[in-house]
DSSP file (Angstrom, degrees, kcal/mol; ACC not computed):
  #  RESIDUE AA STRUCTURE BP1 BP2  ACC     N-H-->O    O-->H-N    N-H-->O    O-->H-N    TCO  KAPPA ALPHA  PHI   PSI    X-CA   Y-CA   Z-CA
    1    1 A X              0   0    0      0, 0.0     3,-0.3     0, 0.0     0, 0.0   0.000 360.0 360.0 360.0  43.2  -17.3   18.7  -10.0
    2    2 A X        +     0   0    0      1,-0.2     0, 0.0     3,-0.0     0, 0.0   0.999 360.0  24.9 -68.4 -57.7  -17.8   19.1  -13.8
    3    3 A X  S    S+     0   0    0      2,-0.1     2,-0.5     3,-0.0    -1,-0.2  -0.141  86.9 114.4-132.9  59.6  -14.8   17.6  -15.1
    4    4 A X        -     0   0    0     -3,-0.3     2,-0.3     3,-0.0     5,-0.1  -0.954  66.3-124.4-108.0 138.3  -13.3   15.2  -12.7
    5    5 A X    >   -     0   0    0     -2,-0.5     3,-0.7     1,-0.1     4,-0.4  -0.363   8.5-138.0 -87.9 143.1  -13.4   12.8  -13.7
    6    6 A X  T 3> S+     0   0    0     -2,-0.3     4,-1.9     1,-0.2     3,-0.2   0.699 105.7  58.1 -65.0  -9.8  -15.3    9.6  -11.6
    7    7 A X  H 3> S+     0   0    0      2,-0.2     4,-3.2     3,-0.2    -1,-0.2   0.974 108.2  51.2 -61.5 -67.8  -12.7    7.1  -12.3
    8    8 A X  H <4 S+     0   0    0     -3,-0.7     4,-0.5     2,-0.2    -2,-0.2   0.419 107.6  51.4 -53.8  -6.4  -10.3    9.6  -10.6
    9    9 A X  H  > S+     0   0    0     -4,-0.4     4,-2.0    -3,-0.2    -1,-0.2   0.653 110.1  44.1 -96.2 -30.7  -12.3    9.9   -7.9
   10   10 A X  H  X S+     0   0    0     -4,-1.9     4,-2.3     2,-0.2     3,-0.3   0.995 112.8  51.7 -72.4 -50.1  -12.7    6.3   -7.1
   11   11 A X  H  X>S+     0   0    0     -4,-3.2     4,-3.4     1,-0.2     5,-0.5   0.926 109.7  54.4 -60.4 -56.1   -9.0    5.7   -7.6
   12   12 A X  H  >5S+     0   0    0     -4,-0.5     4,-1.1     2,-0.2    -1,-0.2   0.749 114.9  40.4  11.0 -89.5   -8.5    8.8   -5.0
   13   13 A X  H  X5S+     0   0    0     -4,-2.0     4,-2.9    -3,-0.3    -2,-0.2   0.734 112.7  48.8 -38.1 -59.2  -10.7    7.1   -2.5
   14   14 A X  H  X5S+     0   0    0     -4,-2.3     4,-1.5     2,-0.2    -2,-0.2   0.967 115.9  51.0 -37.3 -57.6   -9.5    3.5   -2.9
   15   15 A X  H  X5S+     0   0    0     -4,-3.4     4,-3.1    -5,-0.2    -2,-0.2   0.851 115.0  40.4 -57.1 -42.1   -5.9    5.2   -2.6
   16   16 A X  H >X<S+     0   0    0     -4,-1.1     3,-0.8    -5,-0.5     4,-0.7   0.960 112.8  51.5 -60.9 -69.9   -6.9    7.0    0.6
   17   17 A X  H 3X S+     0   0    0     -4,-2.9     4,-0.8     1,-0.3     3,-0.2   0.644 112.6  48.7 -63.4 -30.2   -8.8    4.2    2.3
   18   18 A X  H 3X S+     0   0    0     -4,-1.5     4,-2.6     1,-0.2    -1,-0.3   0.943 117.0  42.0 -83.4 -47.3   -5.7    1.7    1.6
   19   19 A X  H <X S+     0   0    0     -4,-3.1     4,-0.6    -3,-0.8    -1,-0.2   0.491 109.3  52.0 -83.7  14.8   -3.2    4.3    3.0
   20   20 A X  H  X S+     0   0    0     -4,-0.7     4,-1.3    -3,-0.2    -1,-0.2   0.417 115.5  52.5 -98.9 -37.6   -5.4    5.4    6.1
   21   21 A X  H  X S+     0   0    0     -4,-0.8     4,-1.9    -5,-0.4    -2,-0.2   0.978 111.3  43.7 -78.0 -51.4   -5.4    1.0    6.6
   22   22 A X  H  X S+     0   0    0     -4,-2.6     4,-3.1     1,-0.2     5,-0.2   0.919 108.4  56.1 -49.3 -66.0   -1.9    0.6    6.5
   23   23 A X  H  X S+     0   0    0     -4,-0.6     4,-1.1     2,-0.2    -1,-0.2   0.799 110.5  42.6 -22.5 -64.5   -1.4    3.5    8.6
   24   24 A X  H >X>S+     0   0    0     -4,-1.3     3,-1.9     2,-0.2     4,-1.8   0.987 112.2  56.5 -51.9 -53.3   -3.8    2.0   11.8
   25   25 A X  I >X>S+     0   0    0     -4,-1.9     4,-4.2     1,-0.3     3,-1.7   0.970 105.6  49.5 -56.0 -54.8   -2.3   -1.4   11.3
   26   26 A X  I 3X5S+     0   0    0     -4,-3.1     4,-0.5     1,-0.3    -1,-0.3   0.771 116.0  48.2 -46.0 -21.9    1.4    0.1   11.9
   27   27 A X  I <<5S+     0   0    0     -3,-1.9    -1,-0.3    -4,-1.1    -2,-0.2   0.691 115.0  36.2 -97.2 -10.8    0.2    1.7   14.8
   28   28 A X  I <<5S+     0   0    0     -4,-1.8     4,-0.3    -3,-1.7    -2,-0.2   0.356 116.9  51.1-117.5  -8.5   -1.5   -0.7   16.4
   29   29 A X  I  X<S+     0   0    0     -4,-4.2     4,-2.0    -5,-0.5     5,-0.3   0.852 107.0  58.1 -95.1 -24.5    1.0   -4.0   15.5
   30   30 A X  H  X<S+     0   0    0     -5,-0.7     4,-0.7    -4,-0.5    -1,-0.1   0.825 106.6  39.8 -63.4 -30.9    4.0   -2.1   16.6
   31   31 A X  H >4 S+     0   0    0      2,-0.2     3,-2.5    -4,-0.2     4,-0.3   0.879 117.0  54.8 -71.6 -80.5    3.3   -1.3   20.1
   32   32 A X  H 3> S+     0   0    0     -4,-0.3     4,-2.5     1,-0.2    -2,-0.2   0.376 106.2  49.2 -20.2 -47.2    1.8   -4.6   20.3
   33   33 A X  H 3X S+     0   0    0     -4,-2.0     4,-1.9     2,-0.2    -1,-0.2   0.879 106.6  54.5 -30.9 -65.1    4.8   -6.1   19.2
   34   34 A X  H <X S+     0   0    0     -3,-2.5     4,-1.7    -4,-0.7     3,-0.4   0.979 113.3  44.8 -37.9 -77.0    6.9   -4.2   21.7
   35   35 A X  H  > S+     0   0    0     -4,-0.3     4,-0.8     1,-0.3    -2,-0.2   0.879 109.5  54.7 -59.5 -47.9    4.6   -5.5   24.7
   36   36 A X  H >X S+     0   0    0     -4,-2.5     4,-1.8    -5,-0.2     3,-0.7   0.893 104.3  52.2 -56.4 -38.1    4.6   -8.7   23.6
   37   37 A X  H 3X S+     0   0    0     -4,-1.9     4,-1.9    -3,-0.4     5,-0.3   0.993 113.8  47.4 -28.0 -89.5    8.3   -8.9   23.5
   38   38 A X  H 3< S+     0   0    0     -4,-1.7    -1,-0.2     2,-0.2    -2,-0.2   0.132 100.5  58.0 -52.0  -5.7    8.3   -7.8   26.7
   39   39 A X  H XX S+     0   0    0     -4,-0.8     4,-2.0    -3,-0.7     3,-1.9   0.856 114.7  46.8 -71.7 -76.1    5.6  -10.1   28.4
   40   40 A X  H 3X S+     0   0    0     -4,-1.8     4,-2.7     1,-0.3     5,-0.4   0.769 107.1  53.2 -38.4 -51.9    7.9  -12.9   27.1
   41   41 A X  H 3< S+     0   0    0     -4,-1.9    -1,-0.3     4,-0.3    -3,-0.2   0.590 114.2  43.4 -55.5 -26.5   11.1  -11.4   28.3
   42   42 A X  H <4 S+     0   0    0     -3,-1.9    -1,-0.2    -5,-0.3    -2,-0.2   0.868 121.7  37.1-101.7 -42.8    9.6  -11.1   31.7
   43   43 A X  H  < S+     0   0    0     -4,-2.0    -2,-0.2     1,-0.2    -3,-0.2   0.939 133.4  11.0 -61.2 -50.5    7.9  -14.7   31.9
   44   44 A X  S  < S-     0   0    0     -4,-2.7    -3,-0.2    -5,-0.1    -1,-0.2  -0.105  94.3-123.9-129.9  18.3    9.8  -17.1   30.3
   45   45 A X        +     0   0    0     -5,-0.4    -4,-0.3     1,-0.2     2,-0.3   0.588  46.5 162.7  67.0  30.3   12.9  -15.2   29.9
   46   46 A X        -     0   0    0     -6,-0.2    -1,-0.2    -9,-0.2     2,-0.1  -0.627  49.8-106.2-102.3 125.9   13.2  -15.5   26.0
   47   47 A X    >   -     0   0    0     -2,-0.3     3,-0.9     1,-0.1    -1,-0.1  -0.437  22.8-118.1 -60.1 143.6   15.7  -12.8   25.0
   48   48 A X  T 3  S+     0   0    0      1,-0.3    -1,-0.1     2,-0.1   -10,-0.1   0.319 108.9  56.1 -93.0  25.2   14.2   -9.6   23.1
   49   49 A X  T 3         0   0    0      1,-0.1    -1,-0.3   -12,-0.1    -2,-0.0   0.373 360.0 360.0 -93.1  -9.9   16.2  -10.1   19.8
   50   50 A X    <         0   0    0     -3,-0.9    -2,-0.1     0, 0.0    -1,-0.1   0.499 360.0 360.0 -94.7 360.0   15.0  -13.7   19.2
């Protein structure tokens, strides 16, 4: 690891950790979204375009 440089490692890392966050969050607000939709749609009958 003579010459990388640490600036380029941190940016690396920052870069990773932000698209590794994104990632979870798309995965976990979309179903949710979906089910929630569909909770409504079954209770109160609110359409699932609205």
């Amino acid at each position: 690891m003579g010459d990388l440089n640490i600036g380029l490692l941190l940016i690396m890392i920052i870069g990773g950790a932000a698209g590794l966050l994104s990632t979870i969050f798309l995965v976990i607000s979309l179903p949710a979204t979906i089910v929630w939709k569909i909770y409504r749609k079954i209770t109160k009958g609110i359409p699932l375009m609205y």
